[in-house]
N, C-alpha and C positions, 0 to 999 in steps of 0.2 A: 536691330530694328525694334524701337520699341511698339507698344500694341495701338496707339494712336495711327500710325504710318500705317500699320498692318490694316487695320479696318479703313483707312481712308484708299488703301488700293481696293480691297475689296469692293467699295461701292465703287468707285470708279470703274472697276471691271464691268460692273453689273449695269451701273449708269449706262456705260455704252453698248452695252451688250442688249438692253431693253430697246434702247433707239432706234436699233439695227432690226431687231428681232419683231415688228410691229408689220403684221405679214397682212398687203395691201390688195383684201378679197372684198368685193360688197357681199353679204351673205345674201341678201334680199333680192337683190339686183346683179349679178355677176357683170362684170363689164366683157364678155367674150365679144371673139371675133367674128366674123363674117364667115359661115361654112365655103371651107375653099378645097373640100375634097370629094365632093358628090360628083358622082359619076353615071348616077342613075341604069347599070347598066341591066336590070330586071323589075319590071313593076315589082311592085308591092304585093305582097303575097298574105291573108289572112289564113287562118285556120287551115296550113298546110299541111302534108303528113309532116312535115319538122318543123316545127313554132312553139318555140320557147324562148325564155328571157333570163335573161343575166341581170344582176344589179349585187351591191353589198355596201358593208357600212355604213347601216341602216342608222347606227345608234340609238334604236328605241330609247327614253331616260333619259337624251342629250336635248336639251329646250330650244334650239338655235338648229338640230335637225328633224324635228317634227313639222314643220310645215312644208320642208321640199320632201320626206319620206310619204305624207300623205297626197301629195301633188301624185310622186311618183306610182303610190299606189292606185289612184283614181288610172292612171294612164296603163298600167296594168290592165287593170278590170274591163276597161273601154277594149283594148286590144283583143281580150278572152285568149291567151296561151294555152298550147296543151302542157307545159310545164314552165316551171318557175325555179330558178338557182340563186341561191345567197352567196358571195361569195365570203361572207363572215365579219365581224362585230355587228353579228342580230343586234344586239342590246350595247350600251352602254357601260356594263360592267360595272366596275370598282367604284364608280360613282352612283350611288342612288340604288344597290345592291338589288337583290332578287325582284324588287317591285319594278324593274326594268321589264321584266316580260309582262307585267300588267302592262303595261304602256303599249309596248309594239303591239299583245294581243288587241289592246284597243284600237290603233293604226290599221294593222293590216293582217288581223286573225279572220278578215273576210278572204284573205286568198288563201290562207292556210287552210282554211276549211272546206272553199271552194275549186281549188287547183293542186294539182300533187306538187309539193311546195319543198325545194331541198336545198339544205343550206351546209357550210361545211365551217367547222369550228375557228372562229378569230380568236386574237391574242385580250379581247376586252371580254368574250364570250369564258372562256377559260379563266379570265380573273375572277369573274363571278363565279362560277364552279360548275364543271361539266355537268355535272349532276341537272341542274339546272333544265340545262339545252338540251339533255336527255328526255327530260320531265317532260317538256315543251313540243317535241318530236316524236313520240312515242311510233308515228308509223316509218322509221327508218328503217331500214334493212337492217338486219341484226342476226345474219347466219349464222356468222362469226364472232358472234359475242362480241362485238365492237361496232359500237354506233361512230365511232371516229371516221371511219374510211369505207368506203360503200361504193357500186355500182348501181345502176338507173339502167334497164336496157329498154329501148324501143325500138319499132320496125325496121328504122332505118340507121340508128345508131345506138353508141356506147358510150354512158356517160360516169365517168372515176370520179369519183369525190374523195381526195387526198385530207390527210390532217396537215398541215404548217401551220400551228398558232403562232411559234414563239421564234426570237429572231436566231437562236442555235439549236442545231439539233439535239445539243444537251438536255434543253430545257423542255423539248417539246414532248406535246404528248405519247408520242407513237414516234415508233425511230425510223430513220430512213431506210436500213437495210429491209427489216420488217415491211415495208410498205412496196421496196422494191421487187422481193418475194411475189407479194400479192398482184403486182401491178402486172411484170411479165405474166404470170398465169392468166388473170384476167383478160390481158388483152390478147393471148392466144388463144384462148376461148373463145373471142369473139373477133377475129381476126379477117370475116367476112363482111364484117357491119359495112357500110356504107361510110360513115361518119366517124370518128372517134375524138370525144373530146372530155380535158380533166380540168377542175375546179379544185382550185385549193387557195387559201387566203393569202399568205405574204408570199408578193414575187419573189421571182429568183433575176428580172432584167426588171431596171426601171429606174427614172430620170427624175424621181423623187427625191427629195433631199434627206427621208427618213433613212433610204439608201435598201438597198437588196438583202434577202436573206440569203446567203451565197448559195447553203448547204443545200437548198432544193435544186440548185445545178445537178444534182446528183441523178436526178432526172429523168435531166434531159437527154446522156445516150439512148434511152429508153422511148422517151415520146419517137425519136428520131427513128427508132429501130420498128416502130411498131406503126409509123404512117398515123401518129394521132395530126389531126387536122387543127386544133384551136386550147390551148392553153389560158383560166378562164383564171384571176388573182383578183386580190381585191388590198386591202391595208393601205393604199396609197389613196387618198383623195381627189383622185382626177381622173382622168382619163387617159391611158397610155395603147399603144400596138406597135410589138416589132415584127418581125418576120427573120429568124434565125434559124439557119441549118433546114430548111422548109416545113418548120412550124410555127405562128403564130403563134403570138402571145400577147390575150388583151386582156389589162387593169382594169376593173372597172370597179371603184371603189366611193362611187359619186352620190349616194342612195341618201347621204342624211349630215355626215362628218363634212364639215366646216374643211373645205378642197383646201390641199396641200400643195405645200409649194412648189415646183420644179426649178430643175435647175441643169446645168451643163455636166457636174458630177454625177461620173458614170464608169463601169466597168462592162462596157460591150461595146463591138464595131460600130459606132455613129451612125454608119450608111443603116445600120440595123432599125434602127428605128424609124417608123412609118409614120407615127400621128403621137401627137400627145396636146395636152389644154389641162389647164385647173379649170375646171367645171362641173361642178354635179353634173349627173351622167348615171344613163340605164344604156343595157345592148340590147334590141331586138334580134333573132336568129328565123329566117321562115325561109324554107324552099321545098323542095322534095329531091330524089338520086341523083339528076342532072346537076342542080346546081343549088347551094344557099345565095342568099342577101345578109350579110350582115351588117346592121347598123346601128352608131352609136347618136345617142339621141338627149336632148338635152331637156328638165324635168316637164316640159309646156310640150313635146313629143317632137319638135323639130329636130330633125337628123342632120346632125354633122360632119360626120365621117361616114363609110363605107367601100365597103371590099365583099368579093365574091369569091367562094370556093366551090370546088368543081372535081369529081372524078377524072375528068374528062380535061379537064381547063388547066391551062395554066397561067399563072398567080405572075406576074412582074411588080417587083419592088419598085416602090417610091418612094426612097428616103426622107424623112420631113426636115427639113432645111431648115424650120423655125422652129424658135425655142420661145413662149410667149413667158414676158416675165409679169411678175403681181404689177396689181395695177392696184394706184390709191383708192379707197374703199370712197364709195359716193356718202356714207354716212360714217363720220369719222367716230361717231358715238360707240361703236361696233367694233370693235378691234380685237383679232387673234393673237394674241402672244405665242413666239418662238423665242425656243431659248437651244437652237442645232449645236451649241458648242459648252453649252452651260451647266452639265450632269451636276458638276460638284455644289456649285452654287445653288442649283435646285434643291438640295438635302439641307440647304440653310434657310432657303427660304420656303417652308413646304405650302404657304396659301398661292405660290403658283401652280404646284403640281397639277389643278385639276385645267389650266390652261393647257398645260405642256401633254397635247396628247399625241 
């Protein structure tokens, strides 16, 4: 084969691979669906003993999630939470370097100052250097000389904040048998709370096309064994909930990052999965001992989903039957590039890299 042929597959590879890979989101205007899982089955509950908020994927430094991160933070502040959870990439990372936390502080350094504010380390937070997010967080628990993994306790519950930055436990920060240590102790320690629930950034179930981090399976004997209620991930751009082995697990990684794709590839029982949507997306959590509301809510504060947890209650699954696919973007101007199958070519062509995130 001489080197003409060789380069003319290459682009060809790449030609069709671009065509394919043109992931059909409006960033401005999402074209979502019609909420068709409200069930209303508890008003609304403000400034409960439990009223906190999930969100992540903030991308502070990304220009494309700054206007839904500050949408989202207004709906914050309006709500008044007694806590607030990141579930990681505070910042944007490797692009646009340490002046990423100027950015979010200018975003949303009013909740950080005003709300006990906890985040737990993503894989773009770590590219820029722990160090950093250290610097940033100073009021983190640090008994243990490790700002990585931490506990939250409140009246009525127990809140673990896990490290998973990276997509193997080789590479991450903190190792899983280490964290497994900490977590059994932990949660026999607090084995009476009400509530138990853990924050950590890359899932270990999810219908993202980025695909699972498997090694946080490692787990789940654990969540199982210890009666945690709600498993809280982020790294995926949408919004996902399953319901496996009787704990919850909801993605909520909609805070600012340009929502990723989903798709039918997957490594968990089908029926397992409850809800899922590419849509920016925050979680509201408010109830007290009887019962939570939890809901996922889209950046304008309309709720999408929900589901109720209960001492008392029990939980029946509803598997979600639909799988919603991208939809063409209302302004064609605005286009996300994927490249799920194109590593090697990415290294030849490095002015996509900052697309391929």
């Amino acid at each position: 084969m001489n080197k003409y042929t060789f380069y003319g597959i290459i682009v060809m590879v790449f030609s069709i691979s671009l065509v394919g890979a043109i992931e059909g989101i409006d960033i401005n205007g999402l074209n979502i669906r019609e909420p068709r899982n409200i069930v209303s089955p508890l008003p609304e509950v403000t400034n409960g003993p439990v009223d906190f908020i999930v969100h992540g994927d903030t991308h502070a430094g990304y220009e494309d999630a700054e206007s839904v991160h500050k949408e989202i933070v207004e709906r914050i502040s309006k709500h008044k939470p007694n806590m607030i959870f990141n579930s990681g990439d505070v910042v944007h990372g490797q692009w646009g370097g340490p002046n990423n936390w100027n950015i979010f502080h200018e975003i949303a350094g009013k909740l950080v100052k005003n709300y006990p504010y906890y985040p737990t380390i993503g894989n773009h937070d770590a590219a820029i250097g722990i160090e950093h997010y250290v610097q940033y967080f100073p009021h983190l628990p640090n008994d243990r000389g490790n700002d990585k993994y931490y506990y939250i306790e409140s009246e009525e519950a127990i809140f673990l904040i896990l490290d998973a930055d990276s997509a193997s436990v080789e590479s991450n920060a903190v190792g899983v048998q280490e964290q497994i240590d900490w977590l059994n102790i932990t949660l026999n320690q607090f084995s009476e709370k009400t509530y138990k629930f853990v924050i950590f950034h890359r899932p270990g179930y999810t219908s993202g096309s980025r695909g699972a981090a498997m090694w946080v399976r490692d787990f789940s004997p654990y969540f199982i064994e210890h009666d945690v209620d709600i498993v809280f991930g982020g790294h995926i751009h949408a919004y996902e909930r399953f319901y496996i082995d009787g704990v919850h697990y909801v993605n909520s990684g909609g805070s600012g990052g340009v929502p990723h794709r989903l798709n039918l590839n997957h490594d968990y029982p089908f029926a397992t999965r409850q809800y899922s949507e590419e849509t920016y997306n925050y979680v509201t959590i408010v109830g007290d001992e009887e019962s939570l509301l939890i809901q996922a809510r889209y950046p304008n504060g309309v709720v999408f989903d929900e589901f109720v947890i209960g001492p008392n209650l029990t939980y029946v699954p509803t598997p979600d039957e639909e799988m919603p696919s991208s939809k063409k973007r209302d302004n064609p101007n605005k286009r996300n590039l994927r490249f799920p199958s194109m590593a090697p070519l990415i290294s030849l062509f490095p002015f996509f890299r900052k697309a391929y995130k």
